[in-house]
C-alpha positions as CSV (number, residue, x, y, z in Angstrom):
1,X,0.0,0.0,0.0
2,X,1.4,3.8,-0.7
3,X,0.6,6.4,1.3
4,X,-2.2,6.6,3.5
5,X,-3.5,10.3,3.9
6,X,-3.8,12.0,0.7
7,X,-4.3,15.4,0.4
8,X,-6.2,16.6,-2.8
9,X,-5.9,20.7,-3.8
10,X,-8.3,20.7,-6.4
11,X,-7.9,24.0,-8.9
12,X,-6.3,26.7,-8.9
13,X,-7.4,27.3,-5.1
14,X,-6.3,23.9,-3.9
15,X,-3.4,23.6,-5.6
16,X,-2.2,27.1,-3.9
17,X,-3.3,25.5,-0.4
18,X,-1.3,22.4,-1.6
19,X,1.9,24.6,-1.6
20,X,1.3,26.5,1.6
21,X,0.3,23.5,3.6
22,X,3.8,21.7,2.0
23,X,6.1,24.8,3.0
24,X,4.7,25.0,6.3
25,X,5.9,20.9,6.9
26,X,2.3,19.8,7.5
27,X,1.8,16.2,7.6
28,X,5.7,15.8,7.8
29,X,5.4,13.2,10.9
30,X,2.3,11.5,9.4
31,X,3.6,10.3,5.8
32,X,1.1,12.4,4.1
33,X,1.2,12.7,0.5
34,X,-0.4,16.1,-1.4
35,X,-1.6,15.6,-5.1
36,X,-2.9,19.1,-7.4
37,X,-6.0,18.4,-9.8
38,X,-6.8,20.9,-12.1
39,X,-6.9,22.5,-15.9
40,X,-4.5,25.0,-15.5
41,X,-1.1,23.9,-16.7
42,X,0.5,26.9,-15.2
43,X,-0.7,26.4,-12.1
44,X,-0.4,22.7,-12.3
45,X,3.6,23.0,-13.5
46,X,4.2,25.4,-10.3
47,X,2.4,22.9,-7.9
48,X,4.4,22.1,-4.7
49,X,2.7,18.6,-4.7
50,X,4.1,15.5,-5.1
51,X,1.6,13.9,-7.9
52,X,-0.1,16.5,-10.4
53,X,-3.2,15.4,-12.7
54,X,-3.9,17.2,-15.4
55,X,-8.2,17.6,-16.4
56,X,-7.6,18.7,-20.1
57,X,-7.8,15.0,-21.5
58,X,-10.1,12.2,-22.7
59,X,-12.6,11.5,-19.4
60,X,-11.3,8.0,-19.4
61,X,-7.7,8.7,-18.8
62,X,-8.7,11.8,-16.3
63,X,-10.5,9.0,-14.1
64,X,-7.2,6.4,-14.5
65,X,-5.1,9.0,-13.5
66,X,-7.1,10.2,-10.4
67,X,-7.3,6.5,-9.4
68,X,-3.8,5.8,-9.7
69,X,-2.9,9.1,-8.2
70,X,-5.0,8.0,-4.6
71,X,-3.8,4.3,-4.7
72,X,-3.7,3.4,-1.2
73,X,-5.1,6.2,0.3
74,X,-7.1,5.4,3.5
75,X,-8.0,8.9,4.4
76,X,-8.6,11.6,1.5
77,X,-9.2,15.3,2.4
78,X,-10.1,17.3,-0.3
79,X,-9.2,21.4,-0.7
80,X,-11.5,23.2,-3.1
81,X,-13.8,25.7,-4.4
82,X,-16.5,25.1,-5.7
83,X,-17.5,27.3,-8.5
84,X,-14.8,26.1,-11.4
85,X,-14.8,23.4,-13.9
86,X,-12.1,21.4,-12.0
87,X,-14.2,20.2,-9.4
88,X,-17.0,19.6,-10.8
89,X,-14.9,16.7,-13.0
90,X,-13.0,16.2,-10.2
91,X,-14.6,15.8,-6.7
92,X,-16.9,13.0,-8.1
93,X,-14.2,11.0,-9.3
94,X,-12.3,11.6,-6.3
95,X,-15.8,10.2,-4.1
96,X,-16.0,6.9,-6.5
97,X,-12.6,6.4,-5.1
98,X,-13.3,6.6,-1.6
99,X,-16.7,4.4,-2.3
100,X,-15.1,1.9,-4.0
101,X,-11.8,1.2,-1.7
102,X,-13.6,2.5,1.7
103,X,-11.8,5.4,1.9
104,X,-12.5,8.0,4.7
105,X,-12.9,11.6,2.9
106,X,-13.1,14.8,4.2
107,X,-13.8,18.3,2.5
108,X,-12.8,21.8,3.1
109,X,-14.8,23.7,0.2
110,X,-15.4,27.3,-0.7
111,X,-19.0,28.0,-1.9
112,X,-19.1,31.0,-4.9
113,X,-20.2,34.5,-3.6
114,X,-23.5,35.5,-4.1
115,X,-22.2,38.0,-7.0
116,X,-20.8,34.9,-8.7
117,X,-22.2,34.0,-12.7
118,X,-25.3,31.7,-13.1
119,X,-22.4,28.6,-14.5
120,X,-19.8,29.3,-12.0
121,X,-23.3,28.8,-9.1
122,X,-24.1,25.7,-11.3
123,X,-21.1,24.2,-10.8
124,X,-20.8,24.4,-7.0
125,X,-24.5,23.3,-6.9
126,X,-23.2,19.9,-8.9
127,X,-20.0,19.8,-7.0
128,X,-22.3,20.1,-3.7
129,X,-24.5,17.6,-4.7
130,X,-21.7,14.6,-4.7
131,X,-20.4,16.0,-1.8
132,X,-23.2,15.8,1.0
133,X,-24.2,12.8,2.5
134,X,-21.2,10.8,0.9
135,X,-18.0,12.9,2.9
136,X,-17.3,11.7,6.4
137,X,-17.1,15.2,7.2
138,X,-18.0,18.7,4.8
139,X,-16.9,22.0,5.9
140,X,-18.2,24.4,3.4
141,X,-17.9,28.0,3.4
142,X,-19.0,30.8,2.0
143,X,-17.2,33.0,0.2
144,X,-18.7,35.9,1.9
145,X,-17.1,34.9,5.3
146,X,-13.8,35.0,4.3
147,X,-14.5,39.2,3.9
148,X,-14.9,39.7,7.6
149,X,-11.0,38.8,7.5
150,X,-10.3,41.9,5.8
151,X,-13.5,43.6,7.2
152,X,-10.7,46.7,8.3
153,X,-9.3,47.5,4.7
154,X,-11.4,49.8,2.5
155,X,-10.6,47.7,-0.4
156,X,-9.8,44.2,-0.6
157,X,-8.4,42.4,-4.0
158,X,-9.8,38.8,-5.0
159,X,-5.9,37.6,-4.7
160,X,-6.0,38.4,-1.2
161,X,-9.3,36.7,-0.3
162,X,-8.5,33.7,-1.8
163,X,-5.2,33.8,0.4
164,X,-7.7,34.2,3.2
165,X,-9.3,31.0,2.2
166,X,-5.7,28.5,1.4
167,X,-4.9,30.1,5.5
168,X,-8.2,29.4,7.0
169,X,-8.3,25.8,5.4
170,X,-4.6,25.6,5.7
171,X,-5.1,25.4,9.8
172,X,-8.6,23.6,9.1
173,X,-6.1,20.7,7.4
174,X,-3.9,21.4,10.6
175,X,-6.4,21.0,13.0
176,X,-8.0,17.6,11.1
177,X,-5.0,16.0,10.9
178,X,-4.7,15.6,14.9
179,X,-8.4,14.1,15.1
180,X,-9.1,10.4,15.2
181,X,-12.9,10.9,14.5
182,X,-13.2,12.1,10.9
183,X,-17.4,11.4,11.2
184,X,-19.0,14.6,11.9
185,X,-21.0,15.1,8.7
186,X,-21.9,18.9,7.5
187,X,-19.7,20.7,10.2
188,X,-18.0,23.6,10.7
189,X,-14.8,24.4,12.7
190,X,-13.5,27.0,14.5
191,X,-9.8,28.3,16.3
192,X,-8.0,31.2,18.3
193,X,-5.3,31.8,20.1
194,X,-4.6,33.6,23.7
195,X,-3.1,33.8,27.1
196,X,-5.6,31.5,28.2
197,X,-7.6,28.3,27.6
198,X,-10.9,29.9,28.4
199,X,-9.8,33.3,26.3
200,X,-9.1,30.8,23.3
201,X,-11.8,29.3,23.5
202,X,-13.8,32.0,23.4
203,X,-12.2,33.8,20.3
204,X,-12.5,30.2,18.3
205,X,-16.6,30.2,19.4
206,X,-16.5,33.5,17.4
207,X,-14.6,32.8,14.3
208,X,-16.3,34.0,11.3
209,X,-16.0,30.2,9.8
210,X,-18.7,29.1,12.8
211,X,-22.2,30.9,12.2
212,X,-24.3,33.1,14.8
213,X,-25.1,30.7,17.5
214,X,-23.9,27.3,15.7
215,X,-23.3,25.6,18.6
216,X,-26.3,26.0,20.3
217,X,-27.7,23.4,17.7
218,X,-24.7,21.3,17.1
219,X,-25.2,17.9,18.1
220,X,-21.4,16.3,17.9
221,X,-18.4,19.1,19.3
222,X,-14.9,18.6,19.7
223,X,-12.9,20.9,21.0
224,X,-9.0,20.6,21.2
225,X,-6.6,22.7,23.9
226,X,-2.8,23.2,23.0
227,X,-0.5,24.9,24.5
228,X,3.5,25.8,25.4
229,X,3.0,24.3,29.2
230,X,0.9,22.0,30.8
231,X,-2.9,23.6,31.5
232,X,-4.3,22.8,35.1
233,X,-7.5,21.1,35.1
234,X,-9.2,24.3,36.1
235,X,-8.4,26.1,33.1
236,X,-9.2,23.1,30.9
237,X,-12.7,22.5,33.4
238,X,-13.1,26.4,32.3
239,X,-12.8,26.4,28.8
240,X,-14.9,23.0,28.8
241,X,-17.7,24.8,30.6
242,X,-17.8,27.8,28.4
243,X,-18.4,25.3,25.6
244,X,-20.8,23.2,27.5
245,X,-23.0,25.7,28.4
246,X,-23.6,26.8,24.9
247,X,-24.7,23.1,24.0
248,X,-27.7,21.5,23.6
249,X,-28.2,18.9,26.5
250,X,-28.1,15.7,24.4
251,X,-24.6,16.9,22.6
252,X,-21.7,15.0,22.1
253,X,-19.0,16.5,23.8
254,X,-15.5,15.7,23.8
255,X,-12.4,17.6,24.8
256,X,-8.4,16.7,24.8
257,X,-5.8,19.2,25.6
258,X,-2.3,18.9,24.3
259,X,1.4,20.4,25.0
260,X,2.6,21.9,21.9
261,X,6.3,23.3,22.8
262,X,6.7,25.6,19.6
263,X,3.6,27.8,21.6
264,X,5.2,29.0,24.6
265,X,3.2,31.1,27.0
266,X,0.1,30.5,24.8
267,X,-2.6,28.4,24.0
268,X,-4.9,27.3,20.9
269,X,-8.1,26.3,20.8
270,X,-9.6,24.6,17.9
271,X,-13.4,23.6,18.3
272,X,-15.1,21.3,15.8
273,X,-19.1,21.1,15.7
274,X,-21.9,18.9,13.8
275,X,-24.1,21.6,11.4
276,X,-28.1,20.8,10.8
């Protein structure tokens, strides 16, 4: 068997998070292997990733070369957005895969803005289609959201919200990577950083990724504590109580809380939830 976490950029947009999450040594300790999908041969010959498909051939050797590309893969997590032609040829390739050799999959996705073309809508609409009730887990977000980032600058250009987006899923691939459970469905994740666990905690339950209230209906959360030194079990009883108190009584609630040297005095929280 080759590798067993693959990690699919698909387009222009996954293939850029592709080359962040490779310079930033993610995966490293996990034998993680990245492969780029797309059209674009530019962007395809500048890929960082190990494996590159290209889309602009006969269907038959697209879906060969997909398969041979993920031989072996147990888990498959897929970067993307949705509104171009490479994942619509892509992403349900990608899901026969995982179908056919049980592979675990999970999505990070970026729906089209609202001011997007009627095509580019129709495309995510397909693309979301062979997504939903088939990933292990789906984070799908908005384009919108990834404004609030920037919600400071007067102006913002479309290069540097799409950089918004490879960070954001960047540390969503981060976060993933530590989790045994890949099984939470449509979800949506959250994460911040401060001087303590309850102050993390409370800046990831307000990340513009995680909607008004979300948790309040979630039904599955996991939320994960890391930090420079050892947290006493008051602060980690804290931040767990901040969360707890948000949830619905029959939620699933799990919590784990980690030393990460490389953070020194502070801490990260990264929360996970179940969407309706």
């Amino acid at each position: 068997m080759n590798t067993k976490i693959k990690i699919v950029g698909v387009g222009e947009g996954g293939a850029k998070t592709i080359s962040k999450l490779i310079q930033a040594g993610v995966g490293k300790d996990k034998s993680v292997e990245f492969i780029a999908i797309g059209n674009d041969e530019n962007i395809m010959l500048t890929s960082a990733a190990r494996k590159n498909v290209f889309l602009n051939r006969d269907l038959t050797i697209i879906y060969k070369s997909i398969f041979d590309a993920l031989d072996g893969a147990k888990v498959i997590i897929i970067v993307a957005g949705l509104a171009g032609n490479a994942a619509r040829s892509a992403i349900p390739i990608i899901m026969s895969y995982a179908k056919t050799y049980d592979a675990a999959t999970v999505a990070f996705v970026c729906k089209p803005s609202i001011l997007e073309n009627f095509s580019r809508k129709s495309n995510a609409a397909y693309t979301i289609n062979n997504l939903l009730g088939k990933v292990d887990t789906l984070f799908a977000v908005p384009a919108e959201k990834f404004f609030v980032f920037r919600i400071n600058q007067p102006q913002i250009a479309l290069h540097e919200l799409f950089d918004v987006a490879d960070d954001v899923f960047c540390q969503g691939v981060k976060i993933l990577l530590e989790l045994k459970d890949l099984k939470f469905g449509n979800a949506a994740f959250g994460y911040g950083e401060a001087n303590t666990a309850l102050d993390a905690v409370k800046v990831a339950a307000k990340f513009p990724t995680l909607e008004e209230d979300e948790l309040k209906t979630a039904h599955k959360v996991f939320l994960r504590l890391t930090s420079g030194n050892p947290l006493s079990k008051s602060e980690i009883d804290a931040a767990n109580k901040f969360i707890k108190a948000q949830l619905p009584a029959e939620a699933e609630f799990t919590s784990r809380a980690e030393v990460v040297p490389l953070l020194a005095e502070k801490v990260f929280a990264s929360i996970i939830c179940t969407r309706k």
